[in-house]
N, C-alpha and C positions, 0 to 999 in steps of 0.2 A: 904964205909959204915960209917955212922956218929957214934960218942960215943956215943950219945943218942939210936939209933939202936942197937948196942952191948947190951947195957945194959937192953934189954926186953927178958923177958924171952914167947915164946909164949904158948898160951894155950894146951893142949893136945887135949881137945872134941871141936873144929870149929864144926860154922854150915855155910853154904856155903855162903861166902862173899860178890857173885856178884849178889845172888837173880835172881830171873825167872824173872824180869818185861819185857814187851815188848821191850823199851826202849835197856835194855840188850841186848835182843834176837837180836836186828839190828844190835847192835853192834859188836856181837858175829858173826854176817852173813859175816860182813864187816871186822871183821880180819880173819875170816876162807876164806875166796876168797884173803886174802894178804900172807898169808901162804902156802895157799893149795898146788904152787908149790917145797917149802922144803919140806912140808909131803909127794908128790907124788915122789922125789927124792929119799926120805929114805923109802919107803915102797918097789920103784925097788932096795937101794940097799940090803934090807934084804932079798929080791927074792921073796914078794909076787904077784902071778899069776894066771893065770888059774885056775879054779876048788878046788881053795883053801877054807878051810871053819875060815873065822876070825871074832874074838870077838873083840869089841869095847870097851874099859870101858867109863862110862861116854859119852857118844855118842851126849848128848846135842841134837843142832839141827840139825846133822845128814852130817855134813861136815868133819869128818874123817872118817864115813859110807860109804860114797862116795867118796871118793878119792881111798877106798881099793874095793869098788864095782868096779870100772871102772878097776883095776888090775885084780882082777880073774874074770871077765867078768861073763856072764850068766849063765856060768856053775855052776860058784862058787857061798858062799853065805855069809854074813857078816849078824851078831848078833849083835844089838847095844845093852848095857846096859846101862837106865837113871832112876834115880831114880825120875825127876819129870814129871808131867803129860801132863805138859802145851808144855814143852819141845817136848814131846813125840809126840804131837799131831800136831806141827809144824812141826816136822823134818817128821811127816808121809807126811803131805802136798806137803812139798818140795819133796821128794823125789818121790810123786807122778807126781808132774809139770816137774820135770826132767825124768822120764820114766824109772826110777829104779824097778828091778822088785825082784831082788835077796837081797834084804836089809830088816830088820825086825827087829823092837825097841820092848824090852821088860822091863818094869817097876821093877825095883827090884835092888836091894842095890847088889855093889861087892864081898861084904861077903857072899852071900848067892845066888850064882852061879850055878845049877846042869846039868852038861848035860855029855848024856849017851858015846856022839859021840865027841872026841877029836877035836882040832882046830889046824888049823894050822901054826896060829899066834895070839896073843894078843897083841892087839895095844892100842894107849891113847895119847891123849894130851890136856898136860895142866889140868891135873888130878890128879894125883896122889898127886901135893902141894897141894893139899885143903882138903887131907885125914890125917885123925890123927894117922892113924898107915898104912904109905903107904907099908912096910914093913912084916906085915900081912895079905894085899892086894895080894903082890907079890906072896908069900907064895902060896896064896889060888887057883890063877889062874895060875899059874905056873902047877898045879895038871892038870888044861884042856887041857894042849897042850902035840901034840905029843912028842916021843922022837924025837927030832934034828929037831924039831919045834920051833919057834923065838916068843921071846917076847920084842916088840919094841916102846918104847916109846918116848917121844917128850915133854920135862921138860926145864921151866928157869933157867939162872943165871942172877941175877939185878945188877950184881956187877960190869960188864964192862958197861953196858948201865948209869949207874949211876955217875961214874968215866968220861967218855964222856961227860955228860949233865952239867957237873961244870960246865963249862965255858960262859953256861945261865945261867941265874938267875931265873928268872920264868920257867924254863921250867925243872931246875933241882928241882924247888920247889913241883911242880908238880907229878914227879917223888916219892920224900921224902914222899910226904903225901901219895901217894897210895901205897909206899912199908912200908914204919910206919905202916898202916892201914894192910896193910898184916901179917905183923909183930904180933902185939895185938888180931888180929882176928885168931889165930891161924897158918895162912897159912905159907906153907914154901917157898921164892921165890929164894931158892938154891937149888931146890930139883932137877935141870936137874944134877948138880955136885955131888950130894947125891948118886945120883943111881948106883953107879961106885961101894961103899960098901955095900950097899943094895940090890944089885944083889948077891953077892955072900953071904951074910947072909940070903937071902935066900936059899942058894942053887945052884945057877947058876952060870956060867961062867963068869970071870972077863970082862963086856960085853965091843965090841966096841962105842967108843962115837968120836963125832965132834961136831961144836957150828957151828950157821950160826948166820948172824947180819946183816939183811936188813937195811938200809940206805935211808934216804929221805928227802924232806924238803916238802912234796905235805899234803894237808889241811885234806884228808883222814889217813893218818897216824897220825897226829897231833889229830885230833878230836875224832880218838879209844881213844885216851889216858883221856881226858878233860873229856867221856862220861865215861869212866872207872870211874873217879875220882867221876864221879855223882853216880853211880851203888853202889860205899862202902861208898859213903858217909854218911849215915846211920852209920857204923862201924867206921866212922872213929870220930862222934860226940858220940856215945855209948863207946870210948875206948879215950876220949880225945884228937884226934891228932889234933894240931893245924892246922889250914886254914885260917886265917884272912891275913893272906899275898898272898894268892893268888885273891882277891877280889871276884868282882862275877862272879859264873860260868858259867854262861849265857854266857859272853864275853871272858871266859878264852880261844878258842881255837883261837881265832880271832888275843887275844893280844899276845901269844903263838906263832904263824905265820908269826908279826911283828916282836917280838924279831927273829926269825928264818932268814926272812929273812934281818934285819938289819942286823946281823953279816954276811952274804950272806956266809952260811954253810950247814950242816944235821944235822937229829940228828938221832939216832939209834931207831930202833925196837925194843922189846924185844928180848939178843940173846938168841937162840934157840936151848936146850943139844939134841940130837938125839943120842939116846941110845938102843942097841939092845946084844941080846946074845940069844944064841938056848939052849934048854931045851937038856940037857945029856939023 
C-alpha cells in the first residue's frame, strides 16, 4: 500500500461506490459465476443444508441467494436483503429463468431487519466494506440467528493482490486507482482481515477465517477489473484520484492483456477473507 494511501483518512457516511447501472450489473453477473465456486465451498464448510432458513445481506442480483438456495434445497428458504430496486428486479428475473423457488428479495436497509422466525445462518459478500459501521451491522443481525447458528461472510484484502501486481505497470495502476477510489469513497478494501475483531466486539466468537486468491491471465478476469474502474469512475473524478496514466478506458483491458501476456504471467483476483463463527 502506497504512502499516498496511508495517508487518507476515509469517509464514515459512503454512499455505494459501484452504483446500480446496467453496465454494473453484468459485471457483477460475471464475477459472481467467477466466485461462485469459493462461496459454494465456504457455505459446505459452515454446514449450510437442508431445510435451513438463510439471510442474505446485500443480495444484489441474487448470486449469493443461489448458491445458499441450491444448499438447503426446496425444503429450505433464503431471504435476500437489497436495498435497491433495480437490483431487486433483476435478481427476481434471474432467479425465475433458473427455476428457484425457495428464494425471496426483500427491499430494506440491514439495519432495519425484523423477523419473527430465527435463521440459521447470515451470510454476505463483498458487503459489509461498503457499510459505514459494518460493526453495527453485525451487532443487529447477529440478534436473527439461532443459538449455534453461523454467521458467514466473504470480505477483501487488497494488500496481497496489490503487492503481486507491482511488477506491471499498467496493470498495478489499475489496481491503485480503484483501491485510492475505494479509499476516498469511504469503502474499506481490508474489511475481510477486519472481521477477525469485529466478530468479537460484536459478541461472537473469535471466528474461523481463510483467504483464497484465484489466478489468471484470461480477458474475463481482466475486463471485471477495467469495467470496475469504469463503474467508480464517477468517485474517483468527484474525490480527485488521478487517471491520466492509464489513458483511455475504452482500450484499457485490451492494453492490460498485452502487458499480461508480454511478461507471459497471471495476475490475481481479488483475494478473498471467508469468515465465519456460530452465534453462542
Amino acid at each position: 500500500m502506497s504512502t499516498a494511501t496511508n495517508s487518507v483518512t476515509r469517509p464514515t457516511n459512503s454512499v455505494y461506490a459501484l452504483g446500480y447501472a446496467n453496465a454494473e450489473h453484468d459485471r457483477l453477473i460475471r464475477q459472481g459465476a467467477l466466485v461462485a465456486p469459493i462461496t459454494e465451498r465456504f457455505f459446505r464448510e459452515v454446514g449450510l443444508g437442508p431445510e435451513q432458513r438463510v439471510l442474505d445481506l446485500g443480495s444484489g442480483l441474487g448470486d449469493v441467494s443461489m448458491v445458499a438456495a441450491e444448499l438447503v434445497g426446496p425444503s429450505g428458504q433464503v431471504v435476500g436483503i437489497e436495498r435497491d430496486a433495480s437490483s431487486i428486479a433483476r435478481a427476481n428475473r434471474r432467479i425465475a429463468e433458473a427455476g428457484f423457488r425457495n428464494i425471496t428479495f426483500l427491499q430494506t436497509d440491514v439495519n432495519e431487519i425484523s423477523d419473527a422466525e430465527p435463521f440459521d445462518a447470515v451470510v454476505g459478500r463483498f458487503i459489509l466494506m461498503f457499510l459505514p459501521d459494518p460493526l453495527a451491522v453485525l451487532k443487529s443481525v447477529a440478534r436473527l440467528v439461532r443459538p449455534g447458528g453461523a454467521l458467514a461472510f466473504q470480505e477483501p484484502t487488497w494488500v496481497p493482490m496489490l503487492a503481486m501486481a507491482e511488477r506491471l505497470p499498467l496493470w498495478s495502476s489499475v489496481l491503485r486507482a480503484i483501491h485510492e477510489t475505494f479509499l476516498r469513497s469511504g469503502v474499506n478494501p481490508e474489511m475481510g482481515l477486519d472481521l477477525f475483531h469485529n466478530f468479537q466486539h460484536a459478541g461472537l466468537p473469535a471466528p474461523t477465517m481463510r483467504v483464497d486468491m484465484l489466478l489468471g491471465a484470461d480477458t474475463n478476469l481482466i475486463s471485471i477489473f477495467s469495467d470496475l474502474l469504469s463503474s467508480v469512475h464517477p468517485f474517483a473524478q468527484q474525490h480527485k484520484v488521478p487517471l491520466d496514466e492509464l489513458g483511455d478506458l475504452k482500450t484499457l483491458a485490451e492494453r492490460v492483456q498485452t502487458e499480461v501476456a508480454s511478461a507471459n504471467t497471471v495476475v490475481g483476483f481479488i483475494p478473498i477473507v471467508s469468515v465465519w463463527a456460530c452465534r453462542l
